[in-house]
Backbone as XML, in Angstrom:
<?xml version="1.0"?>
<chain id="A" units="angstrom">
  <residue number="1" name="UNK">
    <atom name="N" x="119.170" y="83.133" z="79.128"/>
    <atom name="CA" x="119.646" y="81.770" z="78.954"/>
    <atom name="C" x="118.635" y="80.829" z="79.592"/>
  </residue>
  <residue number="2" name="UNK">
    <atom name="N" x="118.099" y="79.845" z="78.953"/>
    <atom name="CA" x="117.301" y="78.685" z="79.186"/>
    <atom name="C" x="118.176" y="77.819" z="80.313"/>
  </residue>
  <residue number="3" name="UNK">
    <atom name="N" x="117.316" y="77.451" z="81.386"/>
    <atom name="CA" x="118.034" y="76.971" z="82.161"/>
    <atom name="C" x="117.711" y="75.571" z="81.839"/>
  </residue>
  <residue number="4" name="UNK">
    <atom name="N" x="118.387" y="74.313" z="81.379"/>
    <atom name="CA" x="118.073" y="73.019" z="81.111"/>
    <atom name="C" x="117.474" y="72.366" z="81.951"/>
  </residue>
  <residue number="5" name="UNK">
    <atom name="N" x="116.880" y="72.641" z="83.510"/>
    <atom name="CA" x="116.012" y="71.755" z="83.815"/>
    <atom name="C" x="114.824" y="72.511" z="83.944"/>
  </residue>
  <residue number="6" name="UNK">
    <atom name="N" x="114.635" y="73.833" z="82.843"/>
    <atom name="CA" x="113.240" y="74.025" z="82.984"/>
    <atom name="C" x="112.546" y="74.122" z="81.625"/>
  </residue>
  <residue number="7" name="UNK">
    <atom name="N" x="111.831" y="73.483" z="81.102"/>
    <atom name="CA" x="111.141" y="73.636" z="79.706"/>
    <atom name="C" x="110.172" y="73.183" z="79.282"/>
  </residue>
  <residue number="8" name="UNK">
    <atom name="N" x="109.744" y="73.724" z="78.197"/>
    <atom name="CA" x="108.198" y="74.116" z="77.759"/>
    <atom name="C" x="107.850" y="72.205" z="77.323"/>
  </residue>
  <residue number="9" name="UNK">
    <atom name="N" x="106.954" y="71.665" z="77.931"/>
    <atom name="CA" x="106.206" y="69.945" z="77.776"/>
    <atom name="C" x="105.678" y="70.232" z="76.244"/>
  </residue>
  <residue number="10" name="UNK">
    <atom name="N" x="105.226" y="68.629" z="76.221"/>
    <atom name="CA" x="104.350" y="68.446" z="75.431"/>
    <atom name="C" x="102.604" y="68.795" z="75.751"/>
  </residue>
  <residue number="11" name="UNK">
    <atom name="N" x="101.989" y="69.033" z="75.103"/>
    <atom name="CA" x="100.747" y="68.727" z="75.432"/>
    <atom name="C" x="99.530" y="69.802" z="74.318"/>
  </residue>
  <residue number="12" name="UNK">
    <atom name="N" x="98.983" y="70.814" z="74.237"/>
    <atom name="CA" x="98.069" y="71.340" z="73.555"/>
    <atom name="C" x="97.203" y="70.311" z="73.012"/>
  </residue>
  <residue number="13" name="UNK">
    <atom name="N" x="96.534" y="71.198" z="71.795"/>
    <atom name="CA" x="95.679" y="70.638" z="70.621"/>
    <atom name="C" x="95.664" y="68.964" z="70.405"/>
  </residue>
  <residue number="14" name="UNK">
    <atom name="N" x="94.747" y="68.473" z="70.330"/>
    <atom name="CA" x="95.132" y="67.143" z="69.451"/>
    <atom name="C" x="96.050" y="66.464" z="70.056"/>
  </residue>
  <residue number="15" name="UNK">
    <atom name="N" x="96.748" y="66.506" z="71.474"/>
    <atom name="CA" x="98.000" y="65.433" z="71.977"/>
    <atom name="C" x="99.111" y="66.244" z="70.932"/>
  </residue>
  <residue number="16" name="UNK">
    <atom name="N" x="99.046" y="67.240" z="70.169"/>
    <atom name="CA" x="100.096" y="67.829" z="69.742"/>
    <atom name="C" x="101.033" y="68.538" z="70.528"/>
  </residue>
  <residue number="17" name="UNK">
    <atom name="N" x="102.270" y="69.011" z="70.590"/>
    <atom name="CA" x="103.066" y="69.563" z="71.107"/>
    <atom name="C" x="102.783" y="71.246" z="71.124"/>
  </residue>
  <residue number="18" name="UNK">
    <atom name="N" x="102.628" y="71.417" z="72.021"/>
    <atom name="CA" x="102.008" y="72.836" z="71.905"/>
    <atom name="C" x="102.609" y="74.036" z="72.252"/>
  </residue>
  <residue number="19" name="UNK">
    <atom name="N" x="102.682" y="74.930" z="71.083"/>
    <atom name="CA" x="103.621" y="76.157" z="71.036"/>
    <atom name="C" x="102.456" y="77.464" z="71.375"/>
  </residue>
  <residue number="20" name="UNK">
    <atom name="N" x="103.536" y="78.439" z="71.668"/>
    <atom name="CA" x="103.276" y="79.550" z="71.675"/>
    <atom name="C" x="103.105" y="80.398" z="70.955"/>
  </residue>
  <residue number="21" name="UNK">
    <atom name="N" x="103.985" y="80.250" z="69.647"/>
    <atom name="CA" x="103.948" y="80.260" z="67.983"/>
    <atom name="C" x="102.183" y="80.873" z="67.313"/>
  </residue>
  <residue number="22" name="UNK">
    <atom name="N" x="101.576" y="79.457" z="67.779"/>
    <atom name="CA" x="99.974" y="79.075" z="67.080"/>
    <atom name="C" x="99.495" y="80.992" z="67.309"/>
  </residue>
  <residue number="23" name="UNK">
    <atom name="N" x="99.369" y="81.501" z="69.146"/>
    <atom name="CA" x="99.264" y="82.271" z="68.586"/>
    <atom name="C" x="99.474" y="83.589" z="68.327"/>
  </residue>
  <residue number="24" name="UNK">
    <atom name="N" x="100.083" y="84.179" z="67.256"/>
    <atom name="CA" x="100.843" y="84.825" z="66.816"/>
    <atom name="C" x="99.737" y="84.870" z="65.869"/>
  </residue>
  <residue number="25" name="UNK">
    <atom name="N" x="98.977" y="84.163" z="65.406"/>
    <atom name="CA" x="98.146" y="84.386" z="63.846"/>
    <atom name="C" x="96.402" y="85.157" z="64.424"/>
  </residue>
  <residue number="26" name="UNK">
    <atom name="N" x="96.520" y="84.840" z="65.998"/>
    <atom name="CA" x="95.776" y="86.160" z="66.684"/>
    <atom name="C" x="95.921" y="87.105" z="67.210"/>
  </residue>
  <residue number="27" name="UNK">
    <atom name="N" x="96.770" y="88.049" z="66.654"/>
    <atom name="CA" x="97.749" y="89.080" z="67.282"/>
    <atom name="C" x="98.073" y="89.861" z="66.201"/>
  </residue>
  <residue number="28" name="UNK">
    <atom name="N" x="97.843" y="91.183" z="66.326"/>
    <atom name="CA" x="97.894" y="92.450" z="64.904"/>
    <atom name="C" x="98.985" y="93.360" z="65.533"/>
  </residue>
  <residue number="29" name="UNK">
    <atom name="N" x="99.670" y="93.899" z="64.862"/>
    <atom name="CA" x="100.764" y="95.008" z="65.510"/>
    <atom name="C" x="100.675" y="96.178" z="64.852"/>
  </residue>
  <residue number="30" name="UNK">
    <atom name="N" x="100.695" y="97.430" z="65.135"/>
    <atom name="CA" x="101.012" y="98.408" z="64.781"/>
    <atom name="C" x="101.960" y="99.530" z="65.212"/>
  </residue>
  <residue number="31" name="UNK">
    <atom name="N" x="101.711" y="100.623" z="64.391"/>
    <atom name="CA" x="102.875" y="101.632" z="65.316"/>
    <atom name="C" x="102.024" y="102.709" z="65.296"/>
  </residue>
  <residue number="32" name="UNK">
    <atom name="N" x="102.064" y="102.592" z="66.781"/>
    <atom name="CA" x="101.753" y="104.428" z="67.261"/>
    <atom name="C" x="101.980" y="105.376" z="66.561"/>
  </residue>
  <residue number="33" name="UNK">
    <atom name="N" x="101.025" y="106.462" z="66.457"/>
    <atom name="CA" x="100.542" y="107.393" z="65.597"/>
    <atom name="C" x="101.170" y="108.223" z="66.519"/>
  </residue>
  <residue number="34" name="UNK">
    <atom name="N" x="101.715" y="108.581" z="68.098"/>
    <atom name="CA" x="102.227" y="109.046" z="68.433"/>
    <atom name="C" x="103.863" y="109.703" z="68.304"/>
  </residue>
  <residue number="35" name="UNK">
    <atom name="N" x="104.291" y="109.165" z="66.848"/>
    <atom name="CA" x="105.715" y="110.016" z="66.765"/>
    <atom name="C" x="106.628" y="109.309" z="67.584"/>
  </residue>
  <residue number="36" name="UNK">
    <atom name="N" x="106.546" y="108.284" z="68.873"/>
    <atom name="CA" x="107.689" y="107.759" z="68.982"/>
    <atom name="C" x="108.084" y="105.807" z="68.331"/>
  </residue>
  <residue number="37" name="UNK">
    <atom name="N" x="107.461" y="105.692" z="67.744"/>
    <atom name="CA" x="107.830" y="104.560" z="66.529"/>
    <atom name="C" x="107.520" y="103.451" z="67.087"/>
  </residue>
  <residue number="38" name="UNK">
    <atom name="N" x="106.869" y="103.468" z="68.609"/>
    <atom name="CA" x="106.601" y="102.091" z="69.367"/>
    <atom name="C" x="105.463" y="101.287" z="69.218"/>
  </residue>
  <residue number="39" name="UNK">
    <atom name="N" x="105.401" y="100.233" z="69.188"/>
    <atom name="CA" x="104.645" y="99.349" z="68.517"/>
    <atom name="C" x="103.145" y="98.882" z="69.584"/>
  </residue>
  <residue number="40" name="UNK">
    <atom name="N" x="102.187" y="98.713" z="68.871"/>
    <atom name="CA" x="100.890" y="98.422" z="69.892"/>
    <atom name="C" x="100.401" y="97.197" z="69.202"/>
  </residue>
  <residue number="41" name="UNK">
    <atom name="N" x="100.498" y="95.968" z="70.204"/>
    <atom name="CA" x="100.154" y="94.773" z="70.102"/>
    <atom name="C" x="98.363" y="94.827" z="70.350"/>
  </residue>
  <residue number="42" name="UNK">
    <atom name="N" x="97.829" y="93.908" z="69.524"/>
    <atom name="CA" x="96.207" y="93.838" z="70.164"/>
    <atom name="C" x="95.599" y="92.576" z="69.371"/>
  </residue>
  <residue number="43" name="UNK">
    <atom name="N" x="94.762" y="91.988" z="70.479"/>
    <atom name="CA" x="94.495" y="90.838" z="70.498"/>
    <atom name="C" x="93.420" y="90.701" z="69.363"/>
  </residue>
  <residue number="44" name="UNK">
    <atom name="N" x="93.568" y="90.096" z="68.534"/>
    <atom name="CA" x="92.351" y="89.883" z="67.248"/>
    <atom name="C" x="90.570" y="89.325" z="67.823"/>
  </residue>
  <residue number="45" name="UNK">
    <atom name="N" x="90.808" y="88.864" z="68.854"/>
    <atom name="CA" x="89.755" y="88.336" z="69.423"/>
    <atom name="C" x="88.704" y="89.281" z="70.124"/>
  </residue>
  <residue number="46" name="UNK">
    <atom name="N" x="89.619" y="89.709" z="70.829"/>
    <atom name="CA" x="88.921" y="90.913" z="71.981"/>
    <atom name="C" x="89.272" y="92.481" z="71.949"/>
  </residue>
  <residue number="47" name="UNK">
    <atom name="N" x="90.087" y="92.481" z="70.824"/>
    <atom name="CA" x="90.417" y="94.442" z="70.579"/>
    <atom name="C" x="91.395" y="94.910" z="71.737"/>
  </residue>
  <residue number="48" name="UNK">
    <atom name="N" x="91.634" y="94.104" z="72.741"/>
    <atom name="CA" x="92.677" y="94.701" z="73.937"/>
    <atom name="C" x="93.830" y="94.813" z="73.189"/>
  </residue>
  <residue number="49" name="UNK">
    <atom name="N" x="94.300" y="95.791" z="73.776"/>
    <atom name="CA" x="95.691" y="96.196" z="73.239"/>
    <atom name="C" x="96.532" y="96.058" z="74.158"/>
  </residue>
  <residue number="50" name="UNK">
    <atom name="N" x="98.436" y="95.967" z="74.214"/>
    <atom name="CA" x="99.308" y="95.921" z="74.677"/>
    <atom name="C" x="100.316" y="96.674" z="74.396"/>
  </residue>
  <residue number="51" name="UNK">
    <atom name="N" x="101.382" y="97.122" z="75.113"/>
    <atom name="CA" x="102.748" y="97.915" z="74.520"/>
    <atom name="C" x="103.818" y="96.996" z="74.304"/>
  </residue>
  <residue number="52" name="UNK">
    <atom name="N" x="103.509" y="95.346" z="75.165"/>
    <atom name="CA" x="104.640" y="94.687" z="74.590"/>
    <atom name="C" x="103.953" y="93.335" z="73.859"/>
  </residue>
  <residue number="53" name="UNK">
    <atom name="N" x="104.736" y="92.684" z="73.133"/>
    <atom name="CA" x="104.306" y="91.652" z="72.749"/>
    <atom name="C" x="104.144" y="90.652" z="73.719"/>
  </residue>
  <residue number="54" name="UNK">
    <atom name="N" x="104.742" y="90.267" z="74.602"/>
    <atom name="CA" x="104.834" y="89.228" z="75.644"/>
    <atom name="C" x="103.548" y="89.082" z="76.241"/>
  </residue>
  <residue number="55" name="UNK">
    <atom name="N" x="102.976" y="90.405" z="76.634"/>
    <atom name="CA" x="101.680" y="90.547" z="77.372"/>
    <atom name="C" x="100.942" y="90.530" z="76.620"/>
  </residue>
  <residue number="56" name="UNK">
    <atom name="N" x="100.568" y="90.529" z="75.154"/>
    <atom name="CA" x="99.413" y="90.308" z="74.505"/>
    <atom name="C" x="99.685" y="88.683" z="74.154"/>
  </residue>
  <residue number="57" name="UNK">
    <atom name="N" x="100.726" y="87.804" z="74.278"/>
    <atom name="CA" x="100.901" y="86.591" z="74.175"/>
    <atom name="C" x="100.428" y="86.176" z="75.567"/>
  </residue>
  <residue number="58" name="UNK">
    <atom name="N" x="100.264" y="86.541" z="76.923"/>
    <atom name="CA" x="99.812" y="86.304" z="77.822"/>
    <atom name="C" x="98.280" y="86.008" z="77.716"/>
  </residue>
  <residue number="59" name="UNK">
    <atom name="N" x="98.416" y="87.543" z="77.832"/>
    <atom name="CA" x="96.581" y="87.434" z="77.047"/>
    <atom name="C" x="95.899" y="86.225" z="76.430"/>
  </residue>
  <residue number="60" name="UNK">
    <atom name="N" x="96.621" y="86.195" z="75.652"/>
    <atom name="CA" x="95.644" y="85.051" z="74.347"/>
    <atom name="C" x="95.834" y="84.112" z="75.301"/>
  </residue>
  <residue number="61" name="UNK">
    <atom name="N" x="96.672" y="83.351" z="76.186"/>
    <atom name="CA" x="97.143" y="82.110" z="76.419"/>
    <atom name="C" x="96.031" y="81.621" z="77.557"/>
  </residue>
  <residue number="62" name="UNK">
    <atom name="N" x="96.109" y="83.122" z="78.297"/>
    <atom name="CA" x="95.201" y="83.001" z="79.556"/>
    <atom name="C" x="93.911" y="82.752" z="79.749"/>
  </residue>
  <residue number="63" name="UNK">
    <atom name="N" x="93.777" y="83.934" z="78.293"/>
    <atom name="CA" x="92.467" y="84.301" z="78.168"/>
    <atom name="C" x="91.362" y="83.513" z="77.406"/>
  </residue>
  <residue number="64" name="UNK">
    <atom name="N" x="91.987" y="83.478" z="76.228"/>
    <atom name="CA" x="91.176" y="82.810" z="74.756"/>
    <atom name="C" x="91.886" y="81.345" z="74.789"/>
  </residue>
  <residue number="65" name="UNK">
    <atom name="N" x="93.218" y="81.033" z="75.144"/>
    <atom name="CA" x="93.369" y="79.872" z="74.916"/>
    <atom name="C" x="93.944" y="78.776" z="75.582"/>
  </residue>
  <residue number="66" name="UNK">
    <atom name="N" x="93.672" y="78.891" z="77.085"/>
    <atom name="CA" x="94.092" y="78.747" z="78.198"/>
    <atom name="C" x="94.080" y="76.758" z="78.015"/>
  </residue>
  <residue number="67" name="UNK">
    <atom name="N" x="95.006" y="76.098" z="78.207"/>
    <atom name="CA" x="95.878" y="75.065" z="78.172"/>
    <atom name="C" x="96.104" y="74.403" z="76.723"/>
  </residue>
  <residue number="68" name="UNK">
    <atom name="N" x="96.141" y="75.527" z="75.649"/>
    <atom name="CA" x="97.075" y="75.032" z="74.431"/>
    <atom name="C" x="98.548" y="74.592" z="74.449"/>
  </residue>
  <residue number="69" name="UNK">
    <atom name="N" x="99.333" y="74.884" z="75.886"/>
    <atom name="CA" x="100.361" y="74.237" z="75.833"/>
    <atom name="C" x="100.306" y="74.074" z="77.244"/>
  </residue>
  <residue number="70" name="UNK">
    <atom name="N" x="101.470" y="73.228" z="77.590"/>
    <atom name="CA" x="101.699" y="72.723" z="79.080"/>
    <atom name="C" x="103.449" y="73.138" z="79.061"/>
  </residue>
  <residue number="71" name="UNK">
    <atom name="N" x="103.451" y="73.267" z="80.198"/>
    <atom name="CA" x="105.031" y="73.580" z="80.579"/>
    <atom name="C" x="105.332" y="72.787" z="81.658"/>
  </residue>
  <residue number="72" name="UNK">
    <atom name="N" x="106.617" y="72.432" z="81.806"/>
    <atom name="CA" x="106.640" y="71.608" z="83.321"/>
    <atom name="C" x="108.317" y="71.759" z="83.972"/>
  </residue>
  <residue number="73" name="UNK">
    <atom name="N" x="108.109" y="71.559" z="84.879"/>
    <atom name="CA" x="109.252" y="72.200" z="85.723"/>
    <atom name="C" x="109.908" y="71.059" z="86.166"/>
  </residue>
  <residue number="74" name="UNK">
    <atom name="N" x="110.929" y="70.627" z="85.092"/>
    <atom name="CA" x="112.211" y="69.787" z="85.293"/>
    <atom name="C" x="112.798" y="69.559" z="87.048"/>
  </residue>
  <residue number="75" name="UNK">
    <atom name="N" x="112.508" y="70.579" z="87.636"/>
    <atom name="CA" x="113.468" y="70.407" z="89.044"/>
    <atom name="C" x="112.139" y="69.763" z="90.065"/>
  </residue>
  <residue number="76" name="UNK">
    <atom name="N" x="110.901" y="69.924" z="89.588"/>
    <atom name="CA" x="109.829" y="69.795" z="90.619"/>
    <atom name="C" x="108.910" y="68.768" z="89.967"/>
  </residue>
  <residue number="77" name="UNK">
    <atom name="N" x="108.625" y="68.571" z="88.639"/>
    <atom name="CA" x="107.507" y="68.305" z="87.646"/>
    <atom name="C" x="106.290" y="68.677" z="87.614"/>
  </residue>
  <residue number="78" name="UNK">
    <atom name="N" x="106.099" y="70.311" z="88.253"/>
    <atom name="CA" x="104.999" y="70.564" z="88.529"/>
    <atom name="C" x="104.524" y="71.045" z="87.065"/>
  </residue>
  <residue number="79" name="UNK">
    <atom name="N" x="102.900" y="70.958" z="86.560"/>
    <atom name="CA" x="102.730" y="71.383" z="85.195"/>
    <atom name="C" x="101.740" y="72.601" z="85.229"/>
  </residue>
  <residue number="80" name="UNK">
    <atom name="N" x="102.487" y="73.118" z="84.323"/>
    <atom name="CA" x="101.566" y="74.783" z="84.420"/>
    <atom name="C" x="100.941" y="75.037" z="82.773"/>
  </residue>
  <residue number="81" name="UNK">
    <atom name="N" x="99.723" y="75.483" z="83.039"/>
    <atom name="CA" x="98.669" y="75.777" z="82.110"/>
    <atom name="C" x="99.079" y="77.438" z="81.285"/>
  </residue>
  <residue number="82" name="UNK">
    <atom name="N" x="99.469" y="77.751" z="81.551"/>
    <atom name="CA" x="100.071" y="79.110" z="81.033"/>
    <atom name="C" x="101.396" y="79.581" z="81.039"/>
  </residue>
  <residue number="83" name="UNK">
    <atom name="N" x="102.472" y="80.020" z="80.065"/>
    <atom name="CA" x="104.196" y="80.469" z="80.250"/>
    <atom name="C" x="104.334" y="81.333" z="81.388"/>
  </residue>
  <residue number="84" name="UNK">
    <atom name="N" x="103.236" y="81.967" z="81.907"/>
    <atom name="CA" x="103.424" y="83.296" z="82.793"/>
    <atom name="C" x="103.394" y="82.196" z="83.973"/>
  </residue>
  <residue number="85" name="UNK">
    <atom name="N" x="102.578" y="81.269" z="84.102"/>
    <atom name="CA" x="102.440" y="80.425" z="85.988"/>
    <atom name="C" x="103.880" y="79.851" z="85.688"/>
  </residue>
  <residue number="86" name="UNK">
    <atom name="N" x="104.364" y="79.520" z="84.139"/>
    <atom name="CA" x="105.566" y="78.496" z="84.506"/>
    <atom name="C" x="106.398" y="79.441" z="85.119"/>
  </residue>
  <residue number="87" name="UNK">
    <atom name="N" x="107.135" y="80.754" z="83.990"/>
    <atom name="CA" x="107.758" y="81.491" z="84.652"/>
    <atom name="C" x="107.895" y="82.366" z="86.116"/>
  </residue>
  <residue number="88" name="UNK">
    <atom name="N" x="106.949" y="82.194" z="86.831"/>
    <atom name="CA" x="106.578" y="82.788" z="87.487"/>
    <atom name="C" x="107.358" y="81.340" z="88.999"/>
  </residue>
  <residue number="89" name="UNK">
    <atom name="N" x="106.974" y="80.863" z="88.784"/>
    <atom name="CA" x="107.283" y="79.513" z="88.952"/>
    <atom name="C" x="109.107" y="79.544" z="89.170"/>
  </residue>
  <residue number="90" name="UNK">
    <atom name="N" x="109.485" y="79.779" z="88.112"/>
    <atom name="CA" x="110.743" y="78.781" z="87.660"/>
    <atom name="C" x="111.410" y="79.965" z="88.259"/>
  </residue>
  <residue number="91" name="UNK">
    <atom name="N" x="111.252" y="81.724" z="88.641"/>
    <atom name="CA" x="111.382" y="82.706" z="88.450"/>
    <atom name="C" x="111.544" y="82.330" z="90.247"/>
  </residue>
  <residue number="92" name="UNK">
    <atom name="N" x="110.502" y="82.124" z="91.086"/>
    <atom name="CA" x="110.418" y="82.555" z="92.119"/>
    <atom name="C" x="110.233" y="80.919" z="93.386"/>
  </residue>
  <residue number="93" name="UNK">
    <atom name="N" x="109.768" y="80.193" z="92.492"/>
    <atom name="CA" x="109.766" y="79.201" z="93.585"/>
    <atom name="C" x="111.028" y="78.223" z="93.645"/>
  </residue>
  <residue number="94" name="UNK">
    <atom name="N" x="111.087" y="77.348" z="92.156"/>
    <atom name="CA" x="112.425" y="76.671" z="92.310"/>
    <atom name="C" x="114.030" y="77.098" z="92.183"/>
  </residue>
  <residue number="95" name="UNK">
    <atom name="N" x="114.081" y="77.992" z="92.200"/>
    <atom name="CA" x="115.038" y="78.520" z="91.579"/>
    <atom name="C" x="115.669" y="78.781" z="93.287"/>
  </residue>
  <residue number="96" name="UNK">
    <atom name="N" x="114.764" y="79.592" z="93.787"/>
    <atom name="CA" x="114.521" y="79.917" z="95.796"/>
    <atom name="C" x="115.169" y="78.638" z="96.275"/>
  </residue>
  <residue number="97" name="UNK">
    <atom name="N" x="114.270" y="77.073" z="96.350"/>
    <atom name="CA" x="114.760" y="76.078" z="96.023"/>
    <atom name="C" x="116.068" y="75.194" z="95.765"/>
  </residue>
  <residue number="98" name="UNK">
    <atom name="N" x="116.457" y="75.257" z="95.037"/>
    <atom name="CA" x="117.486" y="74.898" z="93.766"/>
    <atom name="C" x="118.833" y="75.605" z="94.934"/>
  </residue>
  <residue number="99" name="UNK">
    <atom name="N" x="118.909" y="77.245" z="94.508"/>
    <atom name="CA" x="119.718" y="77.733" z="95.055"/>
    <atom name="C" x="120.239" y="77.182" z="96.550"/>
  </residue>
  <residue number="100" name="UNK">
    <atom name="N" x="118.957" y="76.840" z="97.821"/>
    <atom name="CA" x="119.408" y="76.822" z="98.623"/>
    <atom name="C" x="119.339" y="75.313" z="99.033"/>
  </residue>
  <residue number="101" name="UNK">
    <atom name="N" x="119.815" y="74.834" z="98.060"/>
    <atom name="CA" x="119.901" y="73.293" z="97.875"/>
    <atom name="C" x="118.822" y="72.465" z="98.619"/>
  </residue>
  <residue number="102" name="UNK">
    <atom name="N" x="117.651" y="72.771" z="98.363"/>
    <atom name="CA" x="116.122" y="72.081" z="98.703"/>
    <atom name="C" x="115.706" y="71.029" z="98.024"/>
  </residue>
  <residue number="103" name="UNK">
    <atom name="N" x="116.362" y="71.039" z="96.718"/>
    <atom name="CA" x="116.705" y="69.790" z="95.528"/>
    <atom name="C" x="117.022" y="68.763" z="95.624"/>
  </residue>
</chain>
């Protein structure tokens, strides 16, 4: 569940609103040749591979396309260049915060 005072800003490309979406069209999936049906994410850019999708969406964000979107933290307004600093963030600092009424 999305907590309403934390969510993904405006900002990327062009002053456009910038998703996580974009990329998805650099990202190939397959399934392991190994017999258990699980899927191997890998980055079109750099050949790295992943077992989940999340972390090859990290990847690209960090790596190849590091401030296509902005995120910002409703309880603090701090703005983060990557979903992993927001979450990481929203996960461990305000939330710490928030809870012990530092807000």
């Amino acid at each position: 569940v999305m907590d309403p005072n934390m969510s993904q800003g405006s900002g990327g490309v062009d002053g456009n609103k910038g998703s996580r979406d974009v990329l998805a069209q650099h990202m190939s999936v397959t399934t392991n040749d190994d017999g258990t049906g699980n899927s191997i994410y890998s980055c079109n850019l750099c050949a790295k591979t992943f077992s989940r999708k999340n972390k090859c969406q990290n990847h690209l964000e960090s790596i190849h396309f590091r401030g296509i979107c902005q995120y910002t933290c409703n309880y603090c307004g701090e703005v983060f260049d990557t979903f992993y600093k927001f979450e990481h963030h929203k996960k461990k600092r305000c939330s710490e915060r928030v809870g012990n009424q530092m807000i």
